[in-house]
N, CA, C and O atoms as a MOPAC input file, in Angstrom:
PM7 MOZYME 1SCF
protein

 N    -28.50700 1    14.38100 1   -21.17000 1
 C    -28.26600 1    15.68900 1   -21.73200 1
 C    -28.63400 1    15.73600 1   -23.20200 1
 O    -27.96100 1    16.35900 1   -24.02400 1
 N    -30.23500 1    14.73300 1   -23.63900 1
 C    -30.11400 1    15.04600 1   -24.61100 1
 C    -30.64200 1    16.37200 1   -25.55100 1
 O    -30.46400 1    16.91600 1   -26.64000 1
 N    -31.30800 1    16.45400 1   -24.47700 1
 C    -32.44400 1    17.99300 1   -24.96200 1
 C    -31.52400 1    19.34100 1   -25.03200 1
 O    -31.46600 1    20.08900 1   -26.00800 1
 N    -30.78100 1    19.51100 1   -23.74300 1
 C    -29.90900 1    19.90300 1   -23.28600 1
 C    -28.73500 1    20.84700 1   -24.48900 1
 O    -27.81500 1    20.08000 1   -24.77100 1
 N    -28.60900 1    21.86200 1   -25.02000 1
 C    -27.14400 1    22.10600 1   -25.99800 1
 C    -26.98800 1    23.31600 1   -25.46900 1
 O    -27.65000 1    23.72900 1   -24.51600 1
 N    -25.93000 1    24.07600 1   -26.17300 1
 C    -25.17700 1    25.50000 1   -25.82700 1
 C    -26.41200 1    26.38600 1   -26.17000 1
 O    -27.47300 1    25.88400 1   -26.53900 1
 N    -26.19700 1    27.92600 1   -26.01100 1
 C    -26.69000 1    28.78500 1   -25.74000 1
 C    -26.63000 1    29.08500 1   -27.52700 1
 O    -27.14700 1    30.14800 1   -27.86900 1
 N    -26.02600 1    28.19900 1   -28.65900 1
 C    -25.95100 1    29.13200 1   -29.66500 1
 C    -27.41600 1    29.16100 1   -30.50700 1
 O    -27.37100 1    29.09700 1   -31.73600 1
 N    -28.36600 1    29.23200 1   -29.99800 1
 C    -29.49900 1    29.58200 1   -30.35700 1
 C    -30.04700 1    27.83900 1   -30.39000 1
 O    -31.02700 1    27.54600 1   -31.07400 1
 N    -29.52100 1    27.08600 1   -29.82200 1
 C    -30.05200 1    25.63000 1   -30.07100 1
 C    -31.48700 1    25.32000 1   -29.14100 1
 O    -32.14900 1    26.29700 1   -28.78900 1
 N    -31.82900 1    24.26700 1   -28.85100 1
 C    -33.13500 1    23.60000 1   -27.92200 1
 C    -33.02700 1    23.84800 1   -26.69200 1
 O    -32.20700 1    23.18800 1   -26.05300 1
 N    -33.67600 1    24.67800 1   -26.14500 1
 C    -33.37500 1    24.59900 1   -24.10700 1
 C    -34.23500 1    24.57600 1   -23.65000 1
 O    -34.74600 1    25.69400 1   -23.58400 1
 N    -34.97400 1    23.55900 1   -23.07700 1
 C    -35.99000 1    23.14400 1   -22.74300 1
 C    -36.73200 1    23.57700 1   -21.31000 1
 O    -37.94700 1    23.52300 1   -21.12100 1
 N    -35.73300 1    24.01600 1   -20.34800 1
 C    -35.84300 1    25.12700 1   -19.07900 1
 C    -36.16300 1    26.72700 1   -19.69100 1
 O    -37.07900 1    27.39800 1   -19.21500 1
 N    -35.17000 1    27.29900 1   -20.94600 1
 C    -35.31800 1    28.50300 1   -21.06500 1
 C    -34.22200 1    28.91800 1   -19.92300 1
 O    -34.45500 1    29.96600 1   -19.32200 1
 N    -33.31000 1    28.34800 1   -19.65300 1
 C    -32.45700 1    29.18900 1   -18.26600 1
 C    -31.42900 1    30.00500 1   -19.15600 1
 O    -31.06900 1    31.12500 1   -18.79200 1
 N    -30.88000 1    29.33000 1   -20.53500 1
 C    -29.98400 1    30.14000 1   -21.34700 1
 C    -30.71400 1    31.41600 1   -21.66200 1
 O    -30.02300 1    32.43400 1   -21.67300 1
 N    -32.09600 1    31.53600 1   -21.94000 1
 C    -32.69300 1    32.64600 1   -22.37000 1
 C    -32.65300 1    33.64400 1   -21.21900 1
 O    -32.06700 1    34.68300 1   -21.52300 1
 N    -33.20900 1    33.58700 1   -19.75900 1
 C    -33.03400 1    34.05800 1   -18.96000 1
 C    -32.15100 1    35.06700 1   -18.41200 1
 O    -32.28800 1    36.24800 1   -18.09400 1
 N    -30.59300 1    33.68900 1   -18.39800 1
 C    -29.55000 1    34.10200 1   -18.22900 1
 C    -28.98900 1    35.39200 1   -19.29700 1
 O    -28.32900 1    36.33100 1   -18.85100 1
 N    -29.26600 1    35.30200 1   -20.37800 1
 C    -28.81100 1    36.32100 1   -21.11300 1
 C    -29.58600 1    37.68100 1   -20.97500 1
 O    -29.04200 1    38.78500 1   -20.92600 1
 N    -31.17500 1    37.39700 1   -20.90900 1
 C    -31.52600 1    38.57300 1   -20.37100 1
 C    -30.97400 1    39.16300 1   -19.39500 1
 O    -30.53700 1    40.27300 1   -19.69600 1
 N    -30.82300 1    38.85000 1   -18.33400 1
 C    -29.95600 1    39.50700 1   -17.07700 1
 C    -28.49700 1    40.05800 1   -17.23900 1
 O    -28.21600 1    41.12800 1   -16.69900 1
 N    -27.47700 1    39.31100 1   -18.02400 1
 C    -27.11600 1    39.59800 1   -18.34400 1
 C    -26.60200 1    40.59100 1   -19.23000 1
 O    -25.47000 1    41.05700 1   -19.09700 1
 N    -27.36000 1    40.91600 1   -20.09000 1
 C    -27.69300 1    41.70500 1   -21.31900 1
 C    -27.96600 1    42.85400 1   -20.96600 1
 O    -27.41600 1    43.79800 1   -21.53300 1
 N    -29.14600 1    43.11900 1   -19.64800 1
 C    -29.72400 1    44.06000 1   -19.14300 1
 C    -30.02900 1    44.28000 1   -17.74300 1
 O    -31.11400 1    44.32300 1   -17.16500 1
 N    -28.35200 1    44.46600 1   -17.14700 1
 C    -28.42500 1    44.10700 1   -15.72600 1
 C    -29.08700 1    45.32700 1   -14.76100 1
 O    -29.21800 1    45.15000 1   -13.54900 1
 N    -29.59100 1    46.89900 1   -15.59100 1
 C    -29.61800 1    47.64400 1   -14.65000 1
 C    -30.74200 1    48.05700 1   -14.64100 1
 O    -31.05500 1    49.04400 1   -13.97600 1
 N    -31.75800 1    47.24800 1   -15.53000 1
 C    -33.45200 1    46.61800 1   -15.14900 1
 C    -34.02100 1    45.86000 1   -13.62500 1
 O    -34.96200 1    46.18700 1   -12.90100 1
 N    -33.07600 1    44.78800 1   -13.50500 1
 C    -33.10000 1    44.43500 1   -12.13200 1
 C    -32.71900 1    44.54400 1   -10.85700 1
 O    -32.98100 1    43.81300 1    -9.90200 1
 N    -31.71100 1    46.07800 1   -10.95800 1
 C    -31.10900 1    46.36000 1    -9.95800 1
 C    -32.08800 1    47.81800 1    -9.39700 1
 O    -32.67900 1    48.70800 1   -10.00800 1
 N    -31.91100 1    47.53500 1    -8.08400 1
 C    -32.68800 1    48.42200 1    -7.42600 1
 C    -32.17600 1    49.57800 1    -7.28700 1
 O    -30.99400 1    49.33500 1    -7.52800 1
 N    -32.27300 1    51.24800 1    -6.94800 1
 C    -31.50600 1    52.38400 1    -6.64700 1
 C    -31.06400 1    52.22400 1    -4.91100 1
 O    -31.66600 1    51.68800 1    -3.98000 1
 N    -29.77500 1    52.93200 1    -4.97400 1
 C    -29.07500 1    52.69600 1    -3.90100 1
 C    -30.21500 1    53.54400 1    -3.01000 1
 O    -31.03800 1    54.33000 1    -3.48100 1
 N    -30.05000 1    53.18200 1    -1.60800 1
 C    -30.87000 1    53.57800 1    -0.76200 1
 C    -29.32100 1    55.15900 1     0.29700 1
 O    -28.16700 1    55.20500 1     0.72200 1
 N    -30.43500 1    55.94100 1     0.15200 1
 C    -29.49800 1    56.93500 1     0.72400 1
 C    -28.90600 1    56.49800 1     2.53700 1
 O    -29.45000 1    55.65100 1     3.24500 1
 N    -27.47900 1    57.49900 1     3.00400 1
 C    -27.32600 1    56.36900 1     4.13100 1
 C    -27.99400 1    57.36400 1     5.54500 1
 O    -28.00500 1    57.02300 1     6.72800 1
 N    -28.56400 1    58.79100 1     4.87900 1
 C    -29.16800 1    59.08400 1     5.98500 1
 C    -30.36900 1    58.25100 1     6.76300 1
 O    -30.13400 1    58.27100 1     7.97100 1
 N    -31.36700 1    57.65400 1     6.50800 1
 C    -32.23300 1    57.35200 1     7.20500 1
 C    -31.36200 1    55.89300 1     7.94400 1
 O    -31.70500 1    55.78400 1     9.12100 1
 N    -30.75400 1    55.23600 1     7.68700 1
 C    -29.63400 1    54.31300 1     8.01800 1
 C    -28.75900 1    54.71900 1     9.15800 1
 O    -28.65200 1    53.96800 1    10.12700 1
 N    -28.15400 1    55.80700 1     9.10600 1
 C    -27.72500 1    56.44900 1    10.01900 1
 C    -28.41000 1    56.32400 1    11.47200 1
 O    -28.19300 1    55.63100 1    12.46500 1
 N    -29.36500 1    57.35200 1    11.11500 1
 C    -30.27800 1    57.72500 1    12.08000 1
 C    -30.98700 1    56.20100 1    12.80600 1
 O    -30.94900 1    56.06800 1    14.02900 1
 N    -31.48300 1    55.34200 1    12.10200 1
 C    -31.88900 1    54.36500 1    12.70200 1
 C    -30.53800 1    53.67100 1    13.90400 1
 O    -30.63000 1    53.39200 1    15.10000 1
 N    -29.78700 1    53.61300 1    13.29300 1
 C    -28.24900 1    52.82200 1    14.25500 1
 C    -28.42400 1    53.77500 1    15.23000 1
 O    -28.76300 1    53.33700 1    16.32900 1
 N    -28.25900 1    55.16300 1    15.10000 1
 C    -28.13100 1    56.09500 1    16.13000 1
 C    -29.41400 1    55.79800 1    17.43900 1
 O    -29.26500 1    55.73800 1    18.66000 1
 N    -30.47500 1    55.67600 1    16.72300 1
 C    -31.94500 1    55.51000 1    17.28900 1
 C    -31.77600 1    54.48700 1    18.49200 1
 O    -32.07400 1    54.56200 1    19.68400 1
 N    -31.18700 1    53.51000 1    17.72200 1
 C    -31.29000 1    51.89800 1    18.64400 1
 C    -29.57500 1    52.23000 1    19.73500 1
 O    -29.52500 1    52.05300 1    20.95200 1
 N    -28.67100 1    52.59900 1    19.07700 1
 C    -27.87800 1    52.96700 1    20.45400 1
 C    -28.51200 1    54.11300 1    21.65700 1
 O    -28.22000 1    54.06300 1    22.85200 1
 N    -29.41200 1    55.10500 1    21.04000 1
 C    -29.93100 1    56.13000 1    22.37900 1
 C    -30.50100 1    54.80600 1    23.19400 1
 O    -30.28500 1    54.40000 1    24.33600 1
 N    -31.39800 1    54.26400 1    22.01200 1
 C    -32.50900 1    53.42300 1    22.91600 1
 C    -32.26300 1    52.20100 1    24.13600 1
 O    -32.89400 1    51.84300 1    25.13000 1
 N    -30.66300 1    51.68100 1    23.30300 1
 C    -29.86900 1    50.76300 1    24.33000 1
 C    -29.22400 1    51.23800 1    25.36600 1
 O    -29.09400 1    50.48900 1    26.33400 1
 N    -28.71600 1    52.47100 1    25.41300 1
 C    -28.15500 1    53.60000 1    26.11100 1
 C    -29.33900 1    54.11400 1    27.36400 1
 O    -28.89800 1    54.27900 1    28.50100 1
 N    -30.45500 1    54.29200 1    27.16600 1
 C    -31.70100 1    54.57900 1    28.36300 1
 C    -32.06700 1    53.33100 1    28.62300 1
 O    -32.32700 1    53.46900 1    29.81800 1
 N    -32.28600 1    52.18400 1    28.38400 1
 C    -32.51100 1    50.96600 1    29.14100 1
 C    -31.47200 1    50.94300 1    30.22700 1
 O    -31.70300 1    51.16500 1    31.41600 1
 N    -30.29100 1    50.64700 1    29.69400 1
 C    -29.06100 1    50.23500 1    30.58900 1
 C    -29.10600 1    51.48200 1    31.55400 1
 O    -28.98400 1    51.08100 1    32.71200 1
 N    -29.23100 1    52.77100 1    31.49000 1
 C    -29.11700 1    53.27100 1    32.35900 1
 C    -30.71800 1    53.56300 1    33.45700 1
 O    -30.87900 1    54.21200 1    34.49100 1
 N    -31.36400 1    52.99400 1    32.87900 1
 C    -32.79100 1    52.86400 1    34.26400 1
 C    -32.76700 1    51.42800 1    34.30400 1
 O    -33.86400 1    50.97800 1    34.63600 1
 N    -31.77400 1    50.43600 1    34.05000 1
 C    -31.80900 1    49.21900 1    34.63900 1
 C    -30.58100 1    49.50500 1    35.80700 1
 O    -30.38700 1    48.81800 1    36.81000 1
 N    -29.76200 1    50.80000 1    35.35500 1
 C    -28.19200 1    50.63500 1    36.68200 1
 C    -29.11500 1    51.75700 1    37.63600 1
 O    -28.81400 1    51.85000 1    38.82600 1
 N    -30.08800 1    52.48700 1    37.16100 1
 C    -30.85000 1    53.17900 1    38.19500 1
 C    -31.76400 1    51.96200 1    39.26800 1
 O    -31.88700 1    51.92100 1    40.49200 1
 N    -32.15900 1    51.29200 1    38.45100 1
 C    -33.15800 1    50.42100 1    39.54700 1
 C    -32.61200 1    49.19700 1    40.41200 1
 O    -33.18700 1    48.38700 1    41.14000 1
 N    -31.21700 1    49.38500 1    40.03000 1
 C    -30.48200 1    48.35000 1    40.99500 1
 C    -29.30600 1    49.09200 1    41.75300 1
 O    -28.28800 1    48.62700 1    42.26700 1
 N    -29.69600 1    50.19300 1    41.67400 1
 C    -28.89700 1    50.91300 1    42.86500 1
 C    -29.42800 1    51.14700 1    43.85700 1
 O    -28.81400 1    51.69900 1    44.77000 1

């Protein structure tokens, strides 16, 4: 750990202290916008119709 010291402006030889503070500093640069929950909705809804007509022309074709 010799390269290695605190974040108070000393030697960091990764740059991860620098990093880290950017993100920190400026967390709502890297955050993405919430995704609305209509199209979300609709997809869940989509895949239950879609599981919903299988099962029922699989209880049709074994009757």
């Amino acid at each position: 750990m010799a390269n290695t010291q605190g974040p108070e402006g000393n030697y960091d030889p990764a740059g991860s202290t620098q990093m880290f503070r950017a993100f920190v500093d400026d967390p709502q640069s890297t955050r993405q916008p919430a995704t609305p929950a209509g199209p979300r909705i609709g997809l869940i809804v989509g895949v239950i119709v879609a599981v919903a007509v299988v099962a029922v022309v699989a209880w049709l074709a074994l009757k």
